[in-house]
ZAFI-529156 format. One line per 4 residues: number of its first residue (from 1); their letters; for each residue y, z, x of N, C-alpha, C. Coordinates in Angstrom, 1 decimal. Layout:
NUM) a) Y,Z,X,Y,Z,X,Y,Z,X  ...
% end
This chain:
1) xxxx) 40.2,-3.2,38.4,40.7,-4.3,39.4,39.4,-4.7,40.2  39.0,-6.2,40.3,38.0,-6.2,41.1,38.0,-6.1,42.5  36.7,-6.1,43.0,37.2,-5.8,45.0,37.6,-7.3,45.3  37.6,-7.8,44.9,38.4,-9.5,45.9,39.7,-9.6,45.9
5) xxxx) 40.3,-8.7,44.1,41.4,-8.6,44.2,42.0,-7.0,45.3  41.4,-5.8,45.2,41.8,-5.2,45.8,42.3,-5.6,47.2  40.6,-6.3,48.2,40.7,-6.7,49.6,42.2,-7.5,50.0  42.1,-8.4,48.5,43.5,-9.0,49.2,45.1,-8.3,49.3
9) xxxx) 44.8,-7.2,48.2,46.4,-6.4,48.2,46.0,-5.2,49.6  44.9,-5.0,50.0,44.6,-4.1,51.4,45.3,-4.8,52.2  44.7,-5.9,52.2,45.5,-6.9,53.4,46.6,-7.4,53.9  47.0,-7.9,52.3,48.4,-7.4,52.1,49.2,-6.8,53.0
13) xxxx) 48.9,-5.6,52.1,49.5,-4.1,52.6,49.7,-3.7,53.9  48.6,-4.4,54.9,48.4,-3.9,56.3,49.6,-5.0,57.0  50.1,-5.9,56.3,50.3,-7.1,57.1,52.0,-6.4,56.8  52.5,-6.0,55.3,53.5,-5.8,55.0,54.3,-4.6,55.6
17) xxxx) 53.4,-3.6,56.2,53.5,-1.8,57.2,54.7,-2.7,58.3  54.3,-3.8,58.8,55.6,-3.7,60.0,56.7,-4.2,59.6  56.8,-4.8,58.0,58.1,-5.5,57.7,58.6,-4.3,56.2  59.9,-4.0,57.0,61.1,-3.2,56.2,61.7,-3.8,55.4
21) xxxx) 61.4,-4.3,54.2,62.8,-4.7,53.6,63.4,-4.0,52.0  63.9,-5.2,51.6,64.4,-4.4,50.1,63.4,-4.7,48.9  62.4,-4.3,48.2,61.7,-4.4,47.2,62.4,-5.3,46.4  63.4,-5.1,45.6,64.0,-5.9,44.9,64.2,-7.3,45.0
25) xxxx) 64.3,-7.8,46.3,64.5,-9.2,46.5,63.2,-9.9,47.0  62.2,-9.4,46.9,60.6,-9.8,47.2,59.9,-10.0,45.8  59.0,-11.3,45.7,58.5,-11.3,44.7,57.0,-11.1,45.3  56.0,-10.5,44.3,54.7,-10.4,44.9,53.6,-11.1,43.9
29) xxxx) 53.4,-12.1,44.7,52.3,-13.7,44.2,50.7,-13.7,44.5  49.6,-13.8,43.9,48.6,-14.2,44.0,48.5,-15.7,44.5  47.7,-16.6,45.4,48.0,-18.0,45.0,46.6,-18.6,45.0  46.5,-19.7,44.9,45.2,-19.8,44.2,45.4,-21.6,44.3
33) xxxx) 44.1,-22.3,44.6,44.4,-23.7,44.9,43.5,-24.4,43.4  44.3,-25.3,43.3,43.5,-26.3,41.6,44.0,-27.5,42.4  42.7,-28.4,42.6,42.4,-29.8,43.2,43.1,-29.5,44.9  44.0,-30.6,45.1,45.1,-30.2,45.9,45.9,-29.5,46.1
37) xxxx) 46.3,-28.5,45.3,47.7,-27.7,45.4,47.2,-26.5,45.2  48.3,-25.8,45.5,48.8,-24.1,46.0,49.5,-23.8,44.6  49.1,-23.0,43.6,49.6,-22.3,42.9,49.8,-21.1,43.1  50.7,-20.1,42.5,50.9,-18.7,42.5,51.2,-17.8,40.9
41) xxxx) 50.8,-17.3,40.4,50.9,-16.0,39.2,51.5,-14.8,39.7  52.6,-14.1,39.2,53.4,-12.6,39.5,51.8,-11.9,39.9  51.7,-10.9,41.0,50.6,-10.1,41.1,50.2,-9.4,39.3  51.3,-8.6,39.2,51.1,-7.8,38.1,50.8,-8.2,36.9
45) xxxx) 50.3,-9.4,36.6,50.2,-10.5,35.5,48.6,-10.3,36.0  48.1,-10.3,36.8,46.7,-10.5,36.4,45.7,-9.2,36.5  44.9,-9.3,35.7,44.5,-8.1,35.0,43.1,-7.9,36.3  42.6,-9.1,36.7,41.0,-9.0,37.8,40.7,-10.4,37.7
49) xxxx) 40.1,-10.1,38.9,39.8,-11.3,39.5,37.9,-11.6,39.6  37.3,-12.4,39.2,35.8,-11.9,39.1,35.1,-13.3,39.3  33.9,-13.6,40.0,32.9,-14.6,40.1,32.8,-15.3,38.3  32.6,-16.5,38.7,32.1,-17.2,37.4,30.7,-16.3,36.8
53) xxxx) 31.1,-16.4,35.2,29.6,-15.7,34.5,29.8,-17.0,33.5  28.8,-16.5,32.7,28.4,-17.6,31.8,29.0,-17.1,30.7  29.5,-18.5,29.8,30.3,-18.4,28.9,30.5,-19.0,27.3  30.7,-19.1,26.3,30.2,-19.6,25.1,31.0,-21.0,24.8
57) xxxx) 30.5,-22.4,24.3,31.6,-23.0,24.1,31.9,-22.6,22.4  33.2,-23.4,22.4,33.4,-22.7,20.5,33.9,-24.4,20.6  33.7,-24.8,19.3,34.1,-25.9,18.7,35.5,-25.7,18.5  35.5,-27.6,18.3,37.3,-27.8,17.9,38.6,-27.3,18.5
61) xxxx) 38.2,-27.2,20.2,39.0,-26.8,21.0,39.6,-28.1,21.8  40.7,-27.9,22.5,40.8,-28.9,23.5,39.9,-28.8,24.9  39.9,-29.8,25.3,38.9,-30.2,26.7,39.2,-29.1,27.7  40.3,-28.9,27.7,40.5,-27.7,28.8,40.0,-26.5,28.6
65) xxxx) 40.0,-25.7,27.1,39.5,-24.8,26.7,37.9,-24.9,26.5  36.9,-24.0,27.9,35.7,-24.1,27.9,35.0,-23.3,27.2  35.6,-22.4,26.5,35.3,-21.7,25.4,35.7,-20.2,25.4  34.7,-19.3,25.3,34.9,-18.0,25.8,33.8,-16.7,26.3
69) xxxx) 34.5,-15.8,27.2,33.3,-15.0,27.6,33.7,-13.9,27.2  32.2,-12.8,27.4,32.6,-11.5,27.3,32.8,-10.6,28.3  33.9,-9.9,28.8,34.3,-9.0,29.7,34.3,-8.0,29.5  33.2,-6.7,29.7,32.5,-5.6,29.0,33.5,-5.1,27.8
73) xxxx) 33.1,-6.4,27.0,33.2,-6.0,25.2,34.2,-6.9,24.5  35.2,-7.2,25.4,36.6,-8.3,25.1,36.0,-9.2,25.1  36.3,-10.4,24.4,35.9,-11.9,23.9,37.3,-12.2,24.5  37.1,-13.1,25.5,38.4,-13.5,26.3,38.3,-15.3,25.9
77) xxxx) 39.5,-16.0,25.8,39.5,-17.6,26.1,38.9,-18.0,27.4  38.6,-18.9,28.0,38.4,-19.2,28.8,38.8,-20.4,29.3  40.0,-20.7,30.2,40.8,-22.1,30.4,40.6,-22.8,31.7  40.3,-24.1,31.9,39.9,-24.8,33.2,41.1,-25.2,33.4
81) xxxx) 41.5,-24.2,34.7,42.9,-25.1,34.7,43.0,-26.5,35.5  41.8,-26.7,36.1,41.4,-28.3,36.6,42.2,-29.0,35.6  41.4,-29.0,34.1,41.4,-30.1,32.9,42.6,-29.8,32.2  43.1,-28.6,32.5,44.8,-28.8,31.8,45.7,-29.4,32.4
85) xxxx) 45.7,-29.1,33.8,46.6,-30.0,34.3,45.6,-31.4,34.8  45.3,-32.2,34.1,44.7,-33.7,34.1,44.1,-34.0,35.2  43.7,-33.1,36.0,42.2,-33.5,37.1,41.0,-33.6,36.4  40.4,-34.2,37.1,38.6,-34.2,36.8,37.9,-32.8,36.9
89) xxxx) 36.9,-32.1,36.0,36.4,-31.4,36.1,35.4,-31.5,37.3  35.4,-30.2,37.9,34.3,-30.3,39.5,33.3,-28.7,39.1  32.2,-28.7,39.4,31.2,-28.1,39.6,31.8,-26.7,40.2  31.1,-25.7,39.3,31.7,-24.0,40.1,31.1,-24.4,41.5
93) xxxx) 31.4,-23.6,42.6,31.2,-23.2,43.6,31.5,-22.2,43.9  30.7,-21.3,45.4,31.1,-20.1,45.9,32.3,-19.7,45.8  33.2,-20.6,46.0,34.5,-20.0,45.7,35.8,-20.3,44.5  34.3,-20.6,43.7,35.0,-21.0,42.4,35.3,-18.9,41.3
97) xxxx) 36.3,-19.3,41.1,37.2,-17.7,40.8,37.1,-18.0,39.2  37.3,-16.7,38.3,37.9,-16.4,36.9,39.0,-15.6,37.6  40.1,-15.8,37.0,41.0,-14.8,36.6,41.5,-14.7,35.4  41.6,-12.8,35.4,42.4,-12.8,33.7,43.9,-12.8,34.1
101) xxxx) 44.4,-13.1,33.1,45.8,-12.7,32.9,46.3,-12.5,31.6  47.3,-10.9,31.9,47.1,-10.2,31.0,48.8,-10.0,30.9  49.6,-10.3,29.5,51.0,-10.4,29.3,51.1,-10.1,27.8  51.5,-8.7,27.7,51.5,-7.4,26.6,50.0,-7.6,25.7
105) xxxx) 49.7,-8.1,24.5,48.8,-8.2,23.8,48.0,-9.5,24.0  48.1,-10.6,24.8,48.0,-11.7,25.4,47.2,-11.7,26.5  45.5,-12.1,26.5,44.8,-12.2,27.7,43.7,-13.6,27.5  43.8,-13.5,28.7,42.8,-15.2,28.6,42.7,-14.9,30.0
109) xxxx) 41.3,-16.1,29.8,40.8,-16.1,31.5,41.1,-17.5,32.2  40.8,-17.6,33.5,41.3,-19.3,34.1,40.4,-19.4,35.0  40.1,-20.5,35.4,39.1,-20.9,36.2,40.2,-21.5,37.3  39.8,-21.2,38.4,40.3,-21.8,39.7,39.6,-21.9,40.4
113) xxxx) 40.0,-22.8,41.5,39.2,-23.5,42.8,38.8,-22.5,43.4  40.0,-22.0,43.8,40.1,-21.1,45.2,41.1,-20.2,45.1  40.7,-18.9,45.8,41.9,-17.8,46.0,42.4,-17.8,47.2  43.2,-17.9,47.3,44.5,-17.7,48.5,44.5,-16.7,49.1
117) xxxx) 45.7,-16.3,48.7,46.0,-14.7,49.5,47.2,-14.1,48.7  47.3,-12.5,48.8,48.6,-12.2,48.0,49.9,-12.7,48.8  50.9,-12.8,48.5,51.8,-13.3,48.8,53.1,-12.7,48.6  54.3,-12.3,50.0,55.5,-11.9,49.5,56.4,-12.4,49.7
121) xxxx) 57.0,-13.1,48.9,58.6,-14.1,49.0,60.0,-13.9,48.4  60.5,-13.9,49.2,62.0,-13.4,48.8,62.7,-14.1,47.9  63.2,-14.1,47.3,63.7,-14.3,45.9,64.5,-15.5,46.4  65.2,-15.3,47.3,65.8,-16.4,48.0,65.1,-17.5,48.2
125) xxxx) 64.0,-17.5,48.5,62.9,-18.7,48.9,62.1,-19.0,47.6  62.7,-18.9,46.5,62.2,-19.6,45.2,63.4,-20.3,44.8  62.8,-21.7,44.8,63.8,-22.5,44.0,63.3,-23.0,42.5  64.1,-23.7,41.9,64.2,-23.6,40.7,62.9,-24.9,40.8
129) xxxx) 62.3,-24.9,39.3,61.5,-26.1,38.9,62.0,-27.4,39.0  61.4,-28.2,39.4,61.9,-29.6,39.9,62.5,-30.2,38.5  63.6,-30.9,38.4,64.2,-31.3,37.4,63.1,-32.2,36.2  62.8,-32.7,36.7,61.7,-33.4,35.5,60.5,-32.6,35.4
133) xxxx) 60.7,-30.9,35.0,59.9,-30.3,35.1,61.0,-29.1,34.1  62.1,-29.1,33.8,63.1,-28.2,33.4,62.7,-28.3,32.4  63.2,-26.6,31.6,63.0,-26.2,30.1,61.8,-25.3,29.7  61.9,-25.1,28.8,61.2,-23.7,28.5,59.7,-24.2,27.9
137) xxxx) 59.5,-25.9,28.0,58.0,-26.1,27.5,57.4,-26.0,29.3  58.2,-25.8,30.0,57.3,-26.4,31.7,56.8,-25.1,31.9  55.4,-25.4,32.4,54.1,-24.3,33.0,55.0,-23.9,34.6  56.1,-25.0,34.7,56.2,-24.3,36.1,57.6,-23.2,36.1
141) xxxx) 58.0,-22.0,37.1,58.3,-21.0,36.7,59.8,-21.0,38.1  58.9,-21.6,39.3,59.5,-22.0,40.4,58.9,-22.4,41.1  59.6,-22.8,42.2,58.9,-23.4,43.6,59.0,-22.4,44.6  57.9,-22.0,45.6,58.2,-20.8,46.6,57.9,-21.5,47.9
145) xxxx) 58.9,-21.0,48.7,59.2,-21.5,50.1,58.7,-20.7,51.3  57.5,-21.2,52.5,57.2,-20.2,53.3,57.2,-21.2,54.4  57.0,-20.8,55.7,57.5,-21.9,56.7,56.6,-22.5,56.9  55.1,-22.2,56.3,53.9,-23.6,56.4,53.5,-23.9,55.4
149) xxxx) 54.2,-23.8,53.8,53.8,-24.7,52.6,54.8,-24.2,51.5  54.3,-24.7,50.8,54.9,-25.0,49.3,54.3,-24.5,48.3  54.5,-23.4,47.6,53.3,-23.4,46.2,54.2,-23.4,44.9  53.7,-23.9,44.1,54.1,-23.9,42.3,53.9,-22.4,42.0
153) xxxx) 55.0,-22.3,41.5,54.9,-20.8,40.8,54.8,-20.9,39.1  53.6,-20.6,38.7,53.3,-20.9,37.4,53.9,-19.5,36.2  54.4,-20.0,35.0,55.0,-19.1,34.1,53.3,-18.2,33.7  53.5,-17.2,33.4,52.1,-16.8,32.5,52.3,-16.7,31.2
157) xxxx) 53.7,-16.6,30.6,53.2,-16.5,29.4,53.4,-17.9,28.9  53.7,-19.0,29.4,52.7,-20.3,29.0,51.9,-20.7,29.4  51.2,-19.9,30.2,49.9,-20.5,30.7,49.0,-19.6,29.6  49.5,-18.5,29.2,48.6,-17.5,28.1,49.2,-18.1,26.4
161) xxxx) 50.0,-19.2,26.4,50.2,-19.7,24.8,48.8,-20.3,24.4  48.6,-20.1,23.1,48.0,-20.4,22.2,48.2,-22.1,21.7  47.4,-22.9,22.6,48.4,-24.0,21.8,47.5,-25.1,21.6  46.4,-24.7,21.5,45.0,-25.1,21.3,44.4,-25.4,19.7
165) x) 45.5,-26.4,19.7,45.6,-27.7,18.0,45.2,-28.6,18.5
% end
């Protein structure tokens, strides 16, 4: 696990010591910003969190797929999620992030803007994917509700399909 991701579940942790509740009805979110928006992935879905390294392109991919790197010894994909979801590609910066995400035999990496914070939301404060967003092809998983924003809760195991025809 890298230290950016540990610092943020420390933090977490320290914030979550004064609030008692029921495990079961808490979901626990990474979130992470692409262009304008607040996304979120299940914590346990991502495998580390790590600075941009340099990476290979491979032919005959889609524009989103920037190719792939090596993560001591794994040949990982590597996905801009800028250019999947139809933003303009923007220059890494300091706070430009990889994360893996890892769902049974299924890992690939993603490029994001920005890391957020972990995050814990009650099951209750997720609502369903916006209607023109319903069905089992939509990247989105739910919507999570906190009393100063909004973030998209992204599926992982379509964000980790193979669909790179």
């Amino acid at each position: 696990m890298s230290d950016k991701l540990k610092d943020i579940i420390s933090k977490q942790a320290k914030n979550d010591e004064i609030e008692v509740g029921h495990g079961d009805d808490i979901v626990q979110l990474v979130g992470f910003i692409i262009g304008e928006e607040e996304y979120a992935v299940p914590i346990l879905s991502i495998q580390e969190i790590i600075k941009p390294m340099e990476w290979t392109r491979v032919p005959q991919t889609p524009g989103y797929v920037l190719g792939v790197f090596n993560l001591r010894g794994s040949v990982i994909p590597l996905i801009d999620l800028r250019l999947k979801f139809g933003l303009k590609a923007q220059k890494h910066n300091e706070e430009t992030r990889f994360f893996v995400l890892k769902q049974g035999d299924d890992v690939a990496g993603f490029v994001i803007d920005r890391l957020t914070m972990a995050l814990r939301i009650k099951k209750s404060d997720i609502g369903p994917a916006p209607d023109t967003m319903a069905g089992d092809e939509s990247l989105i998983d739910g919507v999570g509700k906190q009393a100063d924003r909004i973030l998209t809760i992204l599926k992982v195991n379509k964000l980790l399909e193979r669909d790179f025809s």
